[in-house]
C-alpha distance (Angstrom), angle and dihedral (degrees) to the residues before:
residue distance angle dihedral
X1 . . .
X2 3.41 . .
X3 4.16 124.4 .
X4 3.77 97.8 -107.6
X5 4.21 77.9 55.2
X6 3.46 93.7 45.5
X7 3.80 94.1 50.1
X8 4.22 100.1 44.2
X9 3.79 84.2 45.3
X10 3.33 91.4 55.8
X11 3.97 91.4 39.0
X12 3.88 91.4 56.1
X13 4.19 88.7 49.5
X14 3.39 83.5 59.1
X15 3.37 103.4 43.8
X16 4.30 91.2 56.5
X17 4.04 87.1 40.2
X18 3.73 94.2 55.4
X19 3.89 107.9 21.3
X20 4.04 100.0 63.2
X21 4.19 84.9 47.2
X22 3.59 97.7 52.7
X23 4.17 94.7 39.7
X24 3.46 88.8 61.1
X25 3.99 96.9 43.7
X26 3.50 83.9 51.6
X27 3.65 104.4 44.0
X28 4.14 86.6 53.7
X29 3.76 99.2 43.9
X30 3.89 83.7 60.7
X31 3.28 93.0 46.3
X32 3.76 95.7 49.0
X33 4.09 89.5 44.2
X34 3.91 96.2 47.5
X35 4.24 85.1 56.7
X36 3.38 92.7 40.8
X37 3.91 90.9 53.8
X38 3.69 90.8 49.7
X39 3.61 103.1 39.9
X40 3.99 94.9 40.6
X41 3.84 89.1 47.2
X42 3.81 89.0 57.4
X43 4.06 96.7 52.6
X44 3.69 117.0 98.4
X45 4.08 112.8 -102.0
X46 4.04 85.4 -104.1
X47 3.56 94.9 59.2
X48 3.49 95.3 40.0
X49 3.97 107.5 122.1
X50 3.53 97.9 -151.9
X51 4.12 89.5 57.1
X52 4.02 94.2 67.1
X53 4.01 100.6 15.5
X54 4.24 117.1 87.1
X55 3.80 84.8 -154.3
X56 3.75 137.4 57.1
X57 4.35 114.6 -106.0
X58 4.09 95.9 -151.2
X59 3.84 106.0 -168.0
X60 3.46 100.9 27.1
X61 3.99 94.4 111.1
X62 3.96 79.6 61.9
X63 3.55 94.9 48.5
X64 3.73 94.1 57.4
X65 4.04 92.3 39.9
X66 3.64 83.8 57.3
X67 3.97 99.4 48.3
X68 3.48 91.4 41.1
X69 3.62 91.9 65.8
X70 3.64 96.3 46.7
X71 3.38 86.5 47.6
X72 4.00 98.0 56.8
X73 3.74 95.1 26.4
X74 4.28 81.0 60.0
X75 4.29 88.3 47.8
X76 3.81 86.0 48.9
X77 3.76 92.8 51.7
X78 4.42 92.6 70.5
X79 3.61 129.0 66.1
X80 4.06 92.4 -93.8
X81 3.43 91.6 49.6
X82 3.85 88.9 55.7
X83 3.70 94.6 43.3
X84 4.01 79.6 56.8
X85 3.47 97.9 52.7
X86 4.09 96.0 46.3
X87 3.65 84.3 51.2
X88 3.68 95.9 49.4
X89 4.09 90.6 45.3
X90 4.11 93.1 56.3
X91 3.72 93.4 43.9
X92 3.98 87.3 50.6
X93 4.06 89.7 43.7
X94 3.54 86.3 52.5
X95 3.51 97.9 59.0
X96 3.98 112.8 95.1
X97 4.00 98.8 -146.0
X98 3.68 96.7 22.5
X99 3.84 99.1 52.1
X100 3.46 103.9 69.2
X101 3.85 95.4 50.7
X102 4.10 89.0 39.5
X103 4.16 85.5 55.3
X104 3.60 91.7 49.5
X105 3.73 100.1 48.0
X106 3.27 102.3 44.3
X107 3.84 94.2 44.9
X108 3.61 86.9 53.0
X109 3.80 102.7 45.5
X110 3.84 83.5 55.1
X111 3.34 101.1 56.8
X112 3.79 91.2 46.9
X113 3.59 90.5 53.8
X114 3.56 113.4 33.6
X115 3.71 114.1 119.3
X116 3.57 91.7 -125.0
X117 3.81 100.4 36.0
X118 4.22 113.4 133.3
X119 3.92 83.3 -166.7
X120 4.09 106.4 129.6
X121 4.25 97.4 -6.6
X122 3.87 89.5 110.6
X123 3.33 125.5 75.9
X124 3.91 105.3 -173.9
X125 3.99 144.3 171.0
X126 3.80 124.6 -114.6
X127 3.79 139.0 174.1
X128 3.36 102.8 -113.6
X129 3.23 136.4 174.0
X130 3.58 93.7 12.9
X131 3.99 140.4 -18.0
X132 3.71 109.9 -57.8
X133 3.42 105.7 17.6
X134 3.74 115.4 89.1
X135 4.34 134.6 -159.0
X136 3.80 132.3 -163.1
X137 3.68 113.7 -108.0
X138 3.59 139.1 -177.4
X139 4.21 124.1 -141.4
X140 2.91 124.9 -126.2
X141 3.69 112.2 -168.9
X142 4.29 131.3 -69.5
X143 3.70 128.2 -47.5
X144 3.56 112.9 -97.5
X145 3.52 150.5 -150.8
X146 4.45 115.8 -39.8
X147 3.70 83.0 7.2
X148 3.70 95.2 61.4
X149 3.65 94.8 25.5
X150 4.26 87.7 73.1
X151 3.22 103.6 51.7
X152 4.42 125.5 55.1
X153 4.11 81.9 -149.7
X154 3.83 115.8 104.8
X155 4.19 96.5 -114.2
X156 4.15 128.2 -149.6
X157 3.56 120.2 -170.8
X158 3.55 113.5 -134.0
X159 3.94 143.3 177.8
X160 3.76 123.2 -132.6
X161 3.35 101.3 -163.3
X162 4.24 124.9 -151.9
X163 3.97 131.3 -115.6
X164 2.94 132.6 -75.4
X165 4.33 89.4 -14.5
X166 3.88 99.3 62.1
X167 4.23 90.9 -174.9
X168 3.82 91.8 76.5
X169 4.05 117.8 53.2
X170 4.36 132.9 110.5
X171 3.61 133.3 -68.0
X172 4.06 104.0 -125.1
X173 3.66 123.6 -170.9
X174 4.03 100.1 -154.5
X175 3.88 124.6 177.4
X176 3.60 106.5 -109.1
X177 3.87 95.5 -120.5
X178 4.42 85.4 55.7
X179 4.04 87.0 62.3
X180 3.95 127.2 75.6
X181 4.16 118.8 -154.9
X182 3.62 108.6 -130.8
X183 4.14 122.2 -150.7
X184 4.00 87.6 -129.4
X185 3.91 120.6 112.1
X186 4.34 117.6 -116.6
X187 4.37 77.1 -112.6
X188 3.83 86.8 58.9
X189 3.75 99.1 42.8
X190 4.07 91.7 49.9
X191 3.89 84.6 51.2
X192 3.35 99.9 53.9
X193 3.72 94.0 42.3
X194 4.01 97.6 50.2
X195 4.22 83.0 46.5
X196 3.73 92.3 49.8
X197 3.76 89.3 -122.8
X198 3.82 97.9 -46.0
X199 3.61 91.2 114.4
X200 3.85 106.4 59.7
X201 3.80 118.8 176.3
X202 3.70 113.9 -144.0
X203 3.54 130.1 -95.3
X204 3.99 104.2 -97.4
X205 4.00 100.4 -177.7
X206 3.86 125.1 105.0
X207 3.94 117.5 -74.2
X208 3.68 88.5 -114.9
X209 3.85 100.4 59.4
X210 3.77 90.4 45.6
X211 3.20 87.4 61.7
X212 3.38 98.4 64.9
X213 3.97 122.1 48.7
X214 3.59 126.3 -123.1
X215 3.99 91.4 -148.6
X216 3.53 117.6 50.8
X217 3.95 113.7 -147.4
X218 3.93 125.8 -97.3
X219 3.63 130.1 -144.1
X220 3.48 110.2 -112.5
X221 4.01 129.4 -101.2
X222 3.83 104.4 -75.6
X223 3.66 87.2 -123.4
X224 3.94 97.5 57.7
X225 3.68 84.4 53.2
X226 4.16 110.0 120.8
X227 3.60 107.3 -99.8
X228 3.83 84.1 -130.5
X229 3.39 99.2 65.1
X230 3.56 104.0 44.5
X231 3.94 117.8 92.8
X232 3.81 117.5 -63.1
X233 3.44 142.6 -170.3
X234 3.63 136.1 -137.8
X235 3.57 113.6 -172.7
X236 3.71 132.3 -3.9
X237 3.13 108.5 -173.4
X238 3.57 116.0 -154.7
X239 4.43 140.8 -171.2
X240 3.42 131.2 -174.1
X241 4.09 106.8 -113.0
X242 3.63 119.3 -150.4
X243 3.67 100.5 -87.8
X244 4.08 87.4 55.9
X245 3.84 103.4 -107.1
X246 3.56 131.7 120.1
X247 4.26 119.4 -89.5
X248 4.01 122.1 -161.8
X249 3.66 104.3 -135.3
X250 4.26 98.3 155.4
X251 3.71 116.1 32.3
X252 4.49 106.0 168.0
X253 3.65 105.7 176.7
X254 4.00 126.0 -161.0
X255 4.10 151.0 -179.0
X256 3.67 94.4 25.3
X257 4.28 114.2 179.4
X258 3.10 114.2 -88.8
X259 4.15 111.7 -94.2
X260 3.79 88.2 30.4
X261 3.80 135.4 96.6
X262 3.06 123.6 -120.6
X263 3.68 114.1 -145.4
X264 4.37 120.7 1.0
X265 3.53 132.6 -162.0
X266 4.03 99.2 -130.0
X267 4.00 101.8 168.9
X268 4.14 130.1 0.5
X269 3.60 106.0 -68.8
X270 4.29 100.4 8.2
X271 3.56 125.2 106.6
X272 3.50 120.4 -156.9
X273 4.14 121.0 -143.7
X274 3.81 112.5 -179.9
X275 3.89 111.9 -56.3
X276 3.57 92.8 -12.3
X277 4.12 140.0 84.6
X278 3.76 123.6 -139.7
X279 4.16 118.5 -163.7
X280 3.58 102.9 -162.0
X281 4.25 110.4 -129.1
X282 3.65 89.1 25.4
């Protein structure tokens, strides 16, 4: 290898050494310094550290977001904390344009976090958008209710997420027997999704079962099927009989698919070419 090789080899090593670390420094220090500006901001001037400190406190705004949830998630844990909450929820349910967003949120947040929540812990494979071609997909918990109650099919609701932006996609409801369970973690699906499948986690199951796939393969759509392998014809060889139409006297048939005959006799005197019937002197 030549030095100019040598030296934008060793650029590009240190280009995917270096540029992952500082992304992520970077992405937290603004995360730290957009809480701190909003928390700080909201102290009164007293207990404002940067009035009686010679030296700046970065990620204190964070520290007190983060003990201030302990602190009320710990009040919420005994009966007047729950009395709280209950009171809390019917004022909010009460309120015409803050209700409906209220309901969702909350609904939503506790799903996410419930200890036993299945929401977004399977990462699984579904045909979609048509037959044959398949997209990762997350689940999001059992079909319920009207939903279910249509259809005789046991129904999963899952998300099918978009590319590269994985916080937009569809709601599917897919029979459970359409949907495969992959080995990959939710962490691993969302990467391979925002990297439009340049970031592929390996395949974790047993050497046997790779071996054999789960989907067997399909032939394809009769017309996506190369024109040049499809049945031709040579030379038809064709005279005018008395009446003045056209009679088949040579049909030569070629490059049939493989697995297929070519030409069949189906009746005395008929020759059969792909989908169609020739009567010979007709």
């Amino acid at each position: 290898m030549s030095l100019a090789g040598r030296l934008r080899a060793y650029f590009l090593a240190g280009v995917l050494v270096t540029a992952p670390i500082l992304i992520t420094f970077y992405v937290i220090w603004m995360v730290i310094s957009f809480v701190d500006d909003v928390v700080v901001n909201l102290l009164p001037p007293r207990f404002d550290p940067t009035n009686f400190l010679p030296f700046p406190t970065p990620g204190l705004g964070l520290i007190l977001v983060v003990g201030g949830l302990i602190l009320i998630g710990a009040t919420t844990a005994g009966y007047a904390g729950r009395l709280l909450v209950r009171i809390s929820d019917r004022i909010m349910n009460r309120i015409p344009a803050v209700s409906s967003i209220y309901g969702a949120t909350k609904q939503i947040f506790e799903t996410l976090l419930a200890n036993q929540s299945s929401a977004f812990r399977q990462v699984v494979l579904v045909e979609y958008p048509r037959p044959g071609m398949w997209a990762i997909a997350f689940v999001t918990g059992d079909t319920k209710a009207e939903v279910q109650n249509l259809t005789e099919d046991e129904v999963v609701n899952i998300f099918l997420p978009t590319t590269p932006n994985p916080t937009s996609g569809f709601l599917l409801f897919v029979p459970k027997r359409d949907i495969l369970l992959l080995s990959m973690t939710v962490e691993e699906g969302i990467k391979m999704v925002m990297s439009g499948g340049i970031v592929t986690p390996p395949d974790r199951r047993a050497p046997e079962i790779r071996a054999k796939p789960a989907i067997a393969s399909r032939p394809p759509p009769r017309d996506l099927v190369p024109e040049d392998t499809r049945h031709k014809t040579t030379r038809i060889d064709s005279e005018q009989s008395d009446n003045g139409d056209a009679g088949l006297k040579d049909l030569r048939t070629i490059e049939a698919p493989s697995g297929e005959s070519q030409a069949g006799e189906t009746q005395e005197g008929e020759t059969q070419v792909g989908d169609r019937v020739y009567r010979a002197g007709e």
